[in-house]
MITITI-834417 format. One record per residue (C-alpha): residue in one letter; x negated, y, z negated; residue number from 1. Coordinates in steps of 0.1 Angstrom, whole numbers. Layout:
N
NODE  aa     c1     c2     c3    i
NODE   a      X      Y      Z  NUM
...
END
This chain:
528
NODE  aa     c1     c2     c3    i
NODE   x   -602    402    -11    1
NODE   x   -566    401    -19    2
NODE   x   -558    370    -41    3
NODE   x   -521    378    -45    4
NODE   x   -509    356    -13    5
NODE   x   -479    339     -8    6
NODE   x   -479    300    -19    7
NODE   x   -485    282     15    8
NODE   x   -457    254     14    9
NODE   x   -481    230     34   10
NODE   x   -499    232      1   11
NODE   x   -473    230    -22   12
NODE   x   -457    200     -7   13
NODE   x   -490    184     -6   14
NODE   x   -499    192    -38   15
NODE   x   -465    175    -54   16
NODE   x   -465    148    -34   17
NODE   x   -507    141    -46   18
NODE   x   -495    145    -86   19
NODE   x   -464    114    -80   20
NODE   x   -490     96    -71   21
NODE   x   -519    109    -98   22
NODE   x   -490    103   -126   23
NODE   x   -478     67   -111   24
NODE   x   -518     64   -113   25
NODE   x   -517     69   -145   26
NODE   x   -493     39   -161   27
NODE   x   -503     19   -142   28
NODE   x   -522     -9   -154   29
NODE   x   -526      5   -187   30
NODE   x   -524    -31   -209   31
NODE   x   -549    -44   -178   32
NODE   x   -580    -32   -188   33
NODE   x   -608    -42   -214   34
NODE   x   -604    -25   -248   35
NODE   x   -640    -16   -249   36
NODE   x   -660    -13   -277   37
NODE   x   -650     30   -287   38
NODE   x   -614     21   -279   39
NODE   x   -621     -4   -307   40
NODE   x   -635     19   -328   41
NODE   x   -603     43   -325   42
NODE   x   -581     15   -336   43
NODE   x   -599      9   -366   44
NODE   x   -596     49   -376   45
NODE   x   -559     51   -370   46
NODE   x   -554     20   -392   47
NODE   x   -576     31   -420   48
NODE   x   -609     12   -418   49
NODE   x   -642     18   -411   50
NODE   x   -662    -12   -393   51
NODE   x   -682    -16   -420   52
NODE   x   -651    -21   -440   53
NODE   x   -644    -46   -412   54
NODE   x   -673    -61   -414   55
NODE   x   -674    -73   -455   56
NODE   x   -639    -85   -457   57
NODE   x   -638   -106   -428   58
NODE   x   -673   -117   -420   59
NODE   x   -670   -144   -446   60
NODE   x   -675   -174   -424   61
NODE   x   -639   -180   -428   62
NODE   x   -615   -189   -398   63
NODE   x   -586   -160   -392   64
NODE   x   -563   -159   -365   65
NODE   x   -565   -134   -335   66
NODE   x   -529   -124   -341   67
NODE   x   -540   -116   -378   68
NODE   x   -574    -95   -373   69
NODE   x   -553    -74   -345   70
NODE   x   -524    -65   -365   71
NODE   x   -546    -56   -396   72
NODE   x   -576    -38   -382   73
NODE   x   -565    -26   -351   74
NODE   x   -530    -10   -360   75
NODE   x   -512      8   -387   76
NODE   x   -497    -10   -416   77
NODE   x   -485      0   -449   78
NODE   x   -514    -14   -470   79
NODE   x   -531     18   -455   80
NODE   x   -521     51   -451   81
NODE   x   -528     81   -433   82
NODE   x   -552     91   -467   83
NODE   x   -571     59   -456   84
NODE   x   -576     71   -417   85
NODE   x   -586    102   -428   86
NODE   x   -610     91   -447   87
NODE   x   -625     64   -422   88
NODE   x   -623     95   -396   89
NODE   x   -649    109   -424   90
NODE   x   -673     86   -417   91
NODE   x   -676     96   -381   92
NODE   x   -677    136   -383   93
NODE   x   -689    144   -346   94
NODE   x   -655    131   -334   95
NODE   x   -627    157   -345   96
NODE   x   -597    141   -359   97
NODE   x   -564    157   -341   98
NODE   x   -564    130   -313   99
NODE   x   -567    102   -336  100
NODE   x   -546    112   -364  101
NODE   x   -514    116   -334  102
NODE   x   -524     85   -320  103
NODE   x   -520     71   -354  104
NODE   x   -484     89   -353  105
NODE   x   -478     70   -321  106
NODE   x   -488     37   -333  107
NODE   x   -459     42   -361  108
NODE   x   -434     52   -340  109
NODE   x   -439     27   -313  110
NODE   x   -446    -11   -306  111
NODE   x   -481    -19   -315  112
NODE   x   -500    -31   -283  113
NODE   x   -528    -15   -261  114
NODE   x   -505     -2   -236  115
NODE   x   -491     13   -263  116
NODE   x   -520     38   -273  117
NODE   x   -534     38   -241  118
NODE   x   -497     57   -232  119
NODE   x   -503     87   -256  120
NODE   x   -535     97   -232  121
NODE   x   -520     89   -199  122
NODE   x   -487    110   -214  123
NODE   x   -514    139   -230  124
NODE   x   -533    136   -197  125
NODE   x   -499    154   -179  126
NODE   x   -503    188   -196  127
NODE   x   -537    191   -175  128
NODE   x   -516    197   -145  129
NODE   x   -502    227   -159  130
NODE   x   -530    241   -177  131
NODE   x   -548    237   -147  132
NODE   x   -524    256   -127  133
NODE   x   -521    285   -150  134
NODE   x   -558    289   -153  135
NODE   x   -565    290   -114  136
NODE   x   -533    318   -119  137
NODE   x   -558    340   -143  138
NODE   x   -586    333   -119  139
NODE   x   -568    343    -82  140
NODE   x   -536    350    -88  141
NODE   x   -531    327    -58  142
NODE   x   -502    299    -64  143
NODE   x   -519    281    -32  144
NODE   x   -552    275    -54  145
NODE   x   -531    266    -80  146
NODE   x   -515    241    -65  147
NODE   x   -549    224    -50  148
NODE   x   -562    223    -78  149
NODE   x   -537    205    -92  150
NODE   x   -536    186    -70  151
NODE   x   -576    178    -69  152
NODE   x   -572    168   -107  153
NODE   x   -544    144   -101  154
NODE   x   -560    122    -80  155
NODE   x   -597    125    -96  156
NODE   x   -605     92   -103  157
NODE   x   -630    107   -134  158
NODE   x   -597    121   -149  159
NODE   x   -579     88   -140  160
NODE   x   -600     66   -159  161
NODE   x   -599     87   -193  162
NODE   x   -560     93   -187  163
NODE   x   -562     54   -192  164
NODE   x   -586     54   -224  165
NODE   x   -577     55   -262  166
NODE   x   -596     83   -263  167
NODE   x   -599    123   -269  168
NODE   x   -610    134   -233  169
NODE   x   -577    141   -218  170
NODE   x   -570    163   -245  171
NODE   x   -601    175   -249  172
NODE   x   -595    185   -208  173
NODE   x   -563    202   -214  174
NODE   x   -576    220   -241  175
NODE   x   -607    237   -223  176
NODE   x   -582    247   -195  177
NODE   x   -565    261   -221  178
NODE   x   -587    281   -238  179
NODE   x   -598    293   -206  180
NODE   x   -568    305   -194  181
NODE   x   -556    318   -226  182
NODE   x   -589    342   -228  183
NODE   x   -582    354   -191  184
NODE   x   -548    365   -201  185
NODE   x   -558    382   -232  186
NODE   x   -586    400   -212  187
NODE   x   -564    412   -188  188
NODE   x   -534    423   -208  189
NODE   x   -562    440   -233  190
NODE   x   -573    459   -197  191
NODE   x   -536    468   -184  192
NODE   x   -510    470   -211  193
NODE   x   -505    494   -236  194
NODE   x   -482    476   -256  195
NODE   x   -502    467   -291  196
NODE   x   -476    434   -293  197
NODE   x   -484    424   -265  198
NODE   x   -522    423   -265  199
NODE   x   -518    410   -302  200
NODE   x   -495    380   -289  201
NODE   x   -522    371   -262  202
NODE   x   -554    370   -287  203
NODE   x   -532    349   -312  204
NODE   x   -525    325   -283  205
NODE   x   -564    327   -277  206
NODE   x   -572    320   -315  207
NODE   x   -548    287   -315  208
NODE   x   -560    278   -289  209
NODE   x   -599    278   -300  210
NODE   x   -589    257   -327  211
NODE   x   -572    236   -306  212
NODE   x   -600    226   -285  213
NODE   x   -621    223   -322  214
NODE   x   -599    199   -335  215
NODE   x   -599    181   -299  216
NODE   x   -639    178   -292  217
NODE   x   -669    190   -313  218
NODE   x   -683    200   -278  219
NODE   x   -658    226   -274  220
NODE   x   -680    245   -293  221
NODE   x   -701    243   -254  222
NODE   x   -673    256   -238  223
NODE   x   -666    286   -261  224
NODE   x   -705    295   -258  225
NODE   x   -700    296   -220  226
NODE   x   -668    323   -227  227
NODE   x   -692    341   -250  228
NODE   x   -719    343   -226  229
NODE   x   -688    355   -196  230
NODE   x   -674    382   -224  231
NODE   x   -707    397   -226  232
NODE   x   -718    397   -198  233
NODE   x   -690    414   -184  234
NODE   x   -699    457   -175  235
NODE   x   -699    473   -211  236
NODE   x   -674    502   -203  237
NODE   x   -645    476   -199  238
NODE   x   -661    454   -228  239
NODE   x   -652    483   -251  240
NODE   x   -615    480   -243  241
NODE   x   -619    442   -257  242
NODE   x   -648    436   -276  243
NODE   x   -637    433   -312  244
NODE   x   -604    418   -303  245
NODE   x   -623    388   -287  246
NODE   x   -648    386   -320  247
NODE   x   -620    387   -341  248
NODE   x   -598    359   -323  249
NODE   x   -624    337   -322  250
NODE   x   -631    342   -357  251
NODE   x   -595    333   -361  252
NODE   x   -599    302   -343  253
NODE   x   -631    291   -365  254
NODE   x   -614    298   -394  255
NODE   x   -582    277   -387  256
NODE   x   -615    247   -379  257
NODE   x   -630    251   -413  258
NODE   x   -614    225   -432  259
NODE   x   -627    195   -403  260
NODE   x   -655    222   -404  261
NODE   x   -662    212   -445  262
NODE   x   -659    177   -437  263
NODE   x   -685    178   -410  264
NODE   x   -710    195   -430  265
NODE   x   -703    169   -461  266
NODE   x   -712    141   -435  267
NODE   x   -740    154   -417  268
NODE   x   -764    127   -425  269
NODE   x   -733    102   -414  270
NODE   x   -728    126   -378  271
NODE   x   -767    123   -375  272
NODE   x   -769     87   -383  273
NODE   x   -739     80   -355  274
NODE   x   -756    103   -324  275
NODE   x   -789     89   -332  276
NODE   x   -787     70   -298  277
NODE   x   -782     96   -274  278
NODE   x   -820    107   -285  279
NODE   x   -834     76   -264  280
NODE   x   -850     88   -232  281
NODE   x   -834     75   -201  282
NODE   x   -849     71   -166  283
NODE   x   -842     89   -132  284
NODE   x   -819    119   -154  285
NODE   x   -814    139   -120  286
NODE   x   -799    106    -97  287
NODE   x   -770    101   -130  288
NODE   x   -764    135   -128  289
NODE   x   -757    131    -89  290
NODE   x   -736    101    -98  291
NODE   x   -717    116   -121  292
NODE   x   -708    142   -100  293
NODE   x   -699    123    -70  294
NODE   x   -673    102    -96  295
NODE   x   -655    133    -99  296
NODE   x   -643    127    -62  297
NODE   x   -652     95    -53  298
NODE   x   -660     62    -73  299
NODE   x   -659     25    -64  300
NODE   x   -680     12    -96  301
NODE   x   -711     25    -69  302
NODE   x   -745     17    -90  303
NODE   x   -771     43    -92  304
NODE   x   -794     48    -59  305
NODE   x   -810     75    -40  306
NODE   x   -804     59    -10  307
NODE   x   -762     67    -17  308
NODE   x   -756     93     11  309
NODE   x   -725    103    -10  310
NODE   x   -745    116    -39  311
NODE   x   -758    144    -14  312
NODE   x   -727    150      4  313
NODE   x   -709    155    -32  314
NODE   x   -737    178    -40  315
NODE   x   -735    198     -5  316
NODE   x   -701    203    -14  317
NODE   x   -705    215    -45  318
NODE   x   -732    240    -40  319
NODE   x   -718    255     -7  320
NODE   x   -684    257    -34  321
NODE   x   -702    280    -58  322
NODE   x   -722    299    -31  323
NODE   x   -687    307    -11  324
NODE   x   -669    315    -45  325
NODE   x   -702    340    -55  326
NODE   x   -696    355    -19  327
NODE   x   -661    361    -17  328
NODE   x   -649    366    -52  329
NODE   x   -654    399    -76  330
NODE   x   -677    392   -108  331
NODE   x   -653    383   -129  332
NODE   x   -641    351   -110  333
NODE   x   -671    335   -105  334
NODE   x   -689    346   -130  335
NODE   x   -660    328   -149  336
NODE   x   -668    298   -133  337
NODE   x   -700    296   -131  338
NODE   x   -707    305   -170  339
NODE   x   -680    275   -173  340
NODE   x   -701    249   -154  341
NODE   x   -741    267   -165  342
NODE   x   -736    275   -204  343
NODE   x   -722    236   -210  344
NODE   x   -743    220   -182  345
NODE   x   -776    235   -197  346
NODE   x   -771    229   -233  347
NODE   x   -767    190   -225  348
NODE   x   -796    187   -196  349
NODE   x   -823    210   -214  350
NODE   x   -828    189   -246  351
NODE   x   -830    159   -222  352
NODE   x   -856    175   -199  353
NODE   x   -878    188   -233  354
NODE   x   -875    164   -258  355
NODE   x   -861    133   -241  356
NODE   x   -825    119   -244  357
NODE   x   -798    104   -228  358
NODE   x   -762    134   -233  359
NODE   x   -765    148   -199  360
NODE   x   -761    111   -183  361
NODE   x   -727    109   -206  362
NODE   x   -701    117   -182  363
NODE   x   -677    125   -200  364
NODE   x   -699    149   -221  365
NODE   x   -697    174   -192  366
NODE   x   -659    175   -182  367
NODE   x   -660    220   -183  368
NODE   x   -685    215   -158  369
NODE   x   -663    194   -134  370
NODE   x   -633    210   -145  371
NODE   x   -651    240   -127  372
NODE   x   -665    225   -100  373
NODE   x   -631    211    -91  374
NODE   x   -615    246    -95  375
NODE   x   -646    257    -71  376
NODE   x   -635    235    -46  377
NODE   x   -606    239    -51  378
NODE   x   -609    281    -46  379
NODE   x   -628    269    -12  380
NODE   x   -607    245     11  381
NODE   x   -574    268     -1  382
NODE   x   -597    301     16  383
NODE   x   -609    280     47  384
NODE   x   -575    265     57  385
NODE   x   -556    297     46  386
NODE   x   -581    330     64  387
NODE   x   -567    345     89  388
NODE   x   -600    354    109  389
NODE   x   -616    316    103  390
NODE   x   -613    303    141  391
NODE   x   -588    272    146  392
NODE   x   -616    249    150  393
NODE   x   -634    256    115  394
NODE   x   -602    250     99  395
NODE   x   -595    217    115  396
NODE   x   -629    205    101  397
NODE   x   -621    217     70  398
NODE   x   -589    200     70  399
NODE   x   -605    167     77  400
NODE   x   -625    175     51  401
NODE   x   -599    181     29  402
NODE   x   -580    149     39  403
NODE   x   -612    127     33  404
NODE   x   -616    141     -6  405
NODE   x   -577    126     -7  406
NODE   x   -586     93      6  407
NODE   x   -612     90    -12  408
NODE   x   -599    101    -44  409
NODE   x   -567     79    -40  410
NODE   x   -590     50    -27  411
NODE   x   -611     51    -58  412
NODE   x   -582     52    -82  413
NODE   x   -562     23    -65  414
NODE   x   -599      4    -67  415
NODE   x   -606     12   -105  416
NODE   x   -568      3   -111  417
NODE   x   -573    -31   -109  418
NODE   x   -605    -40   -121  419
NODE   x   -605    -49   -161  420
NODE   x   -643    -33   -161  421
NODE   x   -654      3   -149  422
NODE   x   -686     18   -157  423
NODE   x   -677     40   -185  424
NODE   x   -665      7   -206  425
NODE   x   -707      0   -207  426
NODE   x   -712    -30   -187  427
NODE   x   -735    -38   -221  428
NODE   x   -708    -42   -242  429
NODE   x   -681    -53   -217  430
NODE   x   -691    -69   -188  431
NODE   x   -677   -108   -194  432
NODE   x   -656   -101   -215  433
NODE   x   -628   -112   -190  434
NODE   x   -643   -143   -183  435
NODE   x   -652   -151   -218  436
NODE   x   -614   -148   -226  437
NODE   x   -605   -167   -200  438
NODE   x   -626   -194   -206  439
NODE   x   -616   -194   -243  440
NODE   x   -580   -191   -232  441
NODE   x   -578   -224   -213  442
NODE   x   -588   -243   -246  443
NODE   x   -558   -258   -262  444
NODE   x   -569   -252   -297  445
NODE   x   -601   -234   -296  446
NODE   x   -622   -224   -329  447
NODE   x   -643   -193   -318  448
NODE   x   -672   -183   -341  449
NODE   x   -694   -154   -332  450
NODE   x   -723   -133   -353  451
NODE   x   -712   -104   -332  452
NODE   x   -709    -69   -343  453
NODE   x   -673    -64   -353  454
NODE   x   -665    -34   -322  455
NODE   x   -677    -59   -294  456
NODE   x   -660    -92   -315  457
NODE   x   -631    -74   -316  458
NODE   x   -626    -60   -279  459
NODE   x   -630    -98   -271  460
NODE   x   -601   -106   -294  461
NODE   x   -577    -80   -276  462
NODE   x   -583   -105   -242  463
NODE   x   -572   -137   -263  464
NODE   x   -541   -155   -275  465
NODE   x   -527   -145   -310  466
NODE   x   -535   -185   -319  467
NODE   x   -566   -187   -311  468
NODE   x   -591   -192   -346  469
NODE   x   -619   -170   -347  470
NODE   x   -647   -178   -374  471
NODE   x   -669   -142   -383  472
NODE   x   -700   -145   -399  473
NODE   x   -733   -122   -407  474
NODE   x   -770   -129   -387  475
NODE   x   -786   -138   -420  476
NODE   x   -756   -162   -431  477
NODE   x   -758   -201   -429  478
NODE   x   -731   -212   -411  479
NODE   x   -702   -237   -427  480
NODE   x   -682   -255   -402  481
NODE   x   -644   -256   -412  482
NODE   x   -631   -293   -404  483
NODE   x   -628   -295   -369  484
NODE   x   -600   -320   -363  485
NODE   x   -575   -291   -356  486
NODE   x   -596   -281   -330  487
NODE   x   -598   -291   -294  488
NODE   x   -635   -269   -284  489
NODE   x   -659   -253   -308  490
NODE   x   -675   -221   -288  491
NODE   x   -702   -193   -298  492
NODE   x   -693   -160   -285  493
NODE   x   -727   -136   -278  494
NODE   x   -749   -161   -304  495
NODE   x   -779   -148   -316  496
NODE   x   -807   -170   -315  497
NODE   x   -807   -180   -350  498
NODE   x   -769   -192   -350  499
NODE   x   -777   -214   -323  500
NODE   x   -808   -226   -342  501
NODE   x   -790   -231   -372  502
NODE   x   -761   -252   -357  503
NODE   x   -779   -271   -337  504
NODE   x   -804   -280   -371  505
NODE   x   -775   -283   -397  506
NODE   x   -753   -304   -377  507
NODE   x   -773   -321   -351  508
NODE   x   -752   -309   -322  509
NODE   x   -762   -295   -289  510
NODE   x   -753   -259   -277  511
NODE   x   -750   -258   -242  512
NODE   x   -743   -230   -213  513
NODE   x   -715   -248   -193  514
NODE   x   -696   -217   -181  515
NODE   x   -697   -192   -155  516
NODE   x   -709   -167   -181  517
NODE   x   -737   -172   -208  518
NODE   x   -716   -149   -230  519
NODE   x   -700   -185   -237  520
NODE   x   -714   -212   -257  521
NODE   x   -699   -247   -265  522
NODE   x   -709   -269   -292  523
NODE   x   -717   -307   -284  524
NODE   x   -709   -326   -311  525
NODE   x   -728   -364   -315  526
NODE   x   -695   -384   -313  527
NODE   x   -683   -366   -279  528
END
């Protein structure tokens, strides 16, 4: 098949006009939504504490101010330096530290506010359109691809809603795009140029770019397995012209990891401590692996149920995508693709299957996979809408099927836009958090005190006003009421049991569930 056509400007135009949108998508919003519990956790790093660090200086059962915990736990300030975020980035060794360290870089140079930090991923979250494009380049050589694809990821509401997130994943996205392309054009060059430079330039490019995606994501180490497994799998008699260059450039790449690499290995019982919870079994693995696929393409917060036609239709899709790709492509394409989707997908679903765990249900654990089934797909409507000998009627069906993946792409990102909850916040940790602020909000002087771990307290505290008091205590402390003249409500935020127990017994008041959500407590005092 020849994969050297001439862009198709229906494409093209399409394609531009699909990214204005996918980028407006992107700062859009971006102070709207909760500041869940792991965003929490990143602004801790990037201001050079730990939660547990958190947690002993201001869970004294003393009141603070909202404005005060946020500007010193949440953002840089010049009581801690970058010596201090390294070293709370220590304490959690499975996430690589270049996303956090820039974002702490960004946080200097600009205002300090969630939009803010939420701006460096949305702005990181650009370079995917590029990467993207080069990468379906090394695979076709087909700008039309190229420029589907792009278009695909732009309005993907999965890549949407981590653009939006103070988080690694959009550069942990560019980065395997990267990688990937940077090892097709080093295999290629290796194969047709003579010219030493040259095929030393492209294997440098290959090594940076291996520690690039180290320094992004631990799991990169998943998606350079899968290029392992594609590199040797490939005929022997052109692995010979390559071999050793590969070995060596990925050494290269290892090598530039080692110091994060040192630090991982120093903190092992802290990275096993931490992960510890993605060991507990889950139920009905295979339907959240159909969810998560279907997000990829379409997602209005949908819950998880086999009776979802969309689930199937996703997965039709997808398979008749890798089927038509194995049928039409040489090896080396899809066995590109497919080693990019397998190697990844299998390492998380097989421990899951055999021991029992929960990391194949993480979404975002298995973004090569969907990077490669959106490349798939993206390899298939460009070849249905663009073969000569396809009759007029198949392409028209394909083209409404094209259209629909649009719709409901945009569709899901103008729905997610605008709700302060998706499901990748953890409806656990999130869920009321909009109303409890609210509520809280429309006290005049309200004194809220909570027995709360500090990451959920704390993504509360980004929904209030910088006023409002906030009294932090531990589980096992008694608590001491401040006087509360000053203060026109006294409410619990997420009590435990004993905190309600033990105001209502120390001070003879009542705790009671007036509010829309039970995440809300106020305390009845005798004289009201």
């Amino acid at each position: 098949m020849n994969f050297s056509k001439p862009t198709n400007n229906g494409f093209k135009q399409l394609a531009i006009i699909l990214i204005i949108i996918g980028v407006g998508f992107r700062f859009v919003n971006l102070g709207h939504k909760v500041y869940w519990y792991d965003e929490v956790q990143t602004s801790f790093r990037i201001s050079g504490y730990t939660q547990e660090e958190f947690f002993q200086q201001v869970y004294i059962g003393w009141p603070d101010t909202v404005e005060h915990l946020l500007k010193t736990y949440q953002y840089p300030t010049p009581e801690r330096n970058l010596q201090d975020s390294f070293t709370a980035l220590t304490k959690h060794p499975e996430h690589s530290p270049l996303y956090f360290l820039t974002a702490r870089f960004w946080m200097q140079t600009f205002s300090h506010s969630v939009t803010t930090i939420r701006s460096l991923s949305a702005l990181i979250s650009l370079l995917i359109f590029p990467a993207i494009y080069w990468l379906c380049w090394e695979l076709f050589q087909s700008a039309s691809v190229s420029w589907v694809a792009m278009g695909i990821i732009a309005i993907s509401p999965f890549h949407l809603i981590y653009a939006q997130e103070a988080r690694a994943y959009s550069l942990w996205a560019v980065s395997i795009l990267l990688s990937s392309a940077a090892l097709l054009q080093a295999l290629r060059i290796a194969q047709t140029e003579k010219s030493l430079k040259a095929k030393i330039a492209r294997w440098g490019i290959y090594s940076l770019t291996v520690g690039l995606g180290l320094y992004s994501h631990l799991l990169s180490i998943f998606v350079f397995a899968a290029q392992a497994f594609y590199v040797f799998l490939t005929p022997v008699w052109q692995k010979r012209k390559f071999i050793f260059s590969y070995l060596f450039s990925s050494l290269i790449g290892v090598v530039l990891f080692t110091p994060w690499l040192f630090v991982f290995v120093q903190n092992l019982a802290f990275f096993l401590e931490n992960t510890e919870s993605r060991l507990v079994p889950r139920e009905g693995l295979m339907l959240f692996w159909l969810l998560n696929l279907n997000r990829i393409f379409f997602d209005v917060n949908q819950g998880i149920s086999p009776l979802n036609l969309t689930l199937y239709l996703t997965l039709g899709l997808t398979v008749y995508a890798l089927y038509f790709l194995i049928k039409t492509t040489p090896q080396n394409v899809w066995l590109f693709i497919l080693t990019l989707i397998g190697v990844p997908g299998m390492i998380l679903i097989l421990p899951d299957i055999l021991l029992g765990g929960r990391g194949s249900t993480i979404a975002r654990y298995a973004m090569p996979c969907y990077l490669g089934i959106q490349i798939a797909v993206a390899y298939l409507l460009t070849q249905k809408l663009t073969t000569p000998k396809i009759p007029s009627s198949h392409k028209k069906r394909w083209k409404w099927i094209f259209y629909t993946l649009i719709f409901t792409g945009v569709l899901s990102c103008m729905v997610s836009l605008f709700h302060p909850v998706w499901w990748h916040k953890s409806y656990a940790k999130s869920r009321d958090i909009p109303k409890s602020a609210k509520i809280i909000n429309q006290s005049a002087s309200p004194l809220v005190i909570s027995d709360e771990e500090p990451g959920r307290i704390m993504s509360l505290l980004h929904e209030l006003k910088p006023n409002v008091k906030v009294q932090l205590m531990p589980g096992y402390q008694v608590i001491v009421l401040p006087k509360i003249e000053p203060f026109s409500d006294v409410l619990l935020y997420r009590p435990t049991q004993r905190l309600i127990d033990g105001m209502e017994k120390i001070y003879n008041v009542k705790v009671e569930k007036p509010y829309e959500t039970s995440w809300v407590r106020k305390v009845v005092f005798p004289q009201q």
